[in-house]
N, C-alpha and C positions, 0 to 999 in steps of 0.2 A: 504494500500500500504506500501511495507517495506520501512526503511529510505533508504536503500541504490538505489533506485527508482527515490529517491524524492532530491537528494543529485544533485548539477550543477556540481559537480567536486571532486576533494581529499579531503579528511579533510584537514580545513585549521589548520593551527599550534594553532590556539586560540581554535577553537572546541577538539579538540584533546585533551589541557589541560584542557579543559571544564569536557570532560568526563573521563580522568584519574581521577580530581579532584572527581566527583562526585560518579562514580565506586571504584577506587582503592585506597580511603583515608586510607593511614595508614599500606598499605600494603606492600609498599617499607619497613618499619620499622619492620613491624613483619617478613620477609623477612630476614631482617639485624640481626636481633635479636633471630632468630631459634637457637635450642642449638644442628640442625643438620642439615646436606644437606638432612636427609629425614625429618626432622621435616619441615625444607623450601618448599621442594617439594608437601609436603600435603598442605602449607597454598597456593601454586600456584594452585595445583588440586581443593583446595574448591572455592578457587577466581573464577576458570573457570567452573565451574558447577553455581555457583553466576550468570554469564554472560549469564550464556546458560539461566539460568530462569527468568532472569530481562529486558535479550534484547533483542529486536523483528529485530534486525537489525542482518546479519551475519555478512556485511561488520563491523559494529562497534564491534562485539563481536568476532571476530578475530583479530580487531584492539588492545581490550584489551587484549586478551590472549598472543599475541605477545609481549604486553610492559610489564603485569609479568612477562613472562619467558623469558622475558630479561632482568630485574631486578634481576630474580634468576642465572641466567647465568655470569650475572657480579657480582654478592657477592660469589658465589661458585665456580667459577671457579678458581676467584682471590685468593679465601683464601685455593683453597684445596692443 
């Protein structure tokens, strides 16, 4: 059965850092750290290809693809 099935309700804000933490460790920084908004963008695109093959949940792997690329959206929009 997928998580999103088995889930009583939203992600609660603790789960949510749960899985950022456990998914997207380090990512915000190489993100921050790209020497391009397409070097940024590839490390968004490989993160979300990561998601697609690590998690069996949709709900959670749209969860995370949403918080990269809003992590890329606020570094690159801010600085372009």
């Amino acid at each position: 059965m997928n998580d999103e099935l088995t889930l009583d309700g939203p992600l609660s804000d603790h789960r949510q850092e749960d899985l950022i933490r456990e998914y997207c460790q380090g990512i915000d920084e190489r993100i921050r750290s790209a020497a391009s908004k397409e070097e940024a963008d590839r490390i968004v695109q490989d993160a979300c290809r990561a998601f697609d093959q690590a998690c069996e949940s949709d709900l959670v792997r749209g969860f995370l693809k949403q918080h990269v690329n809003d992590l890329f959206i606020r570094q690159w929009n801010r600085s372009s």
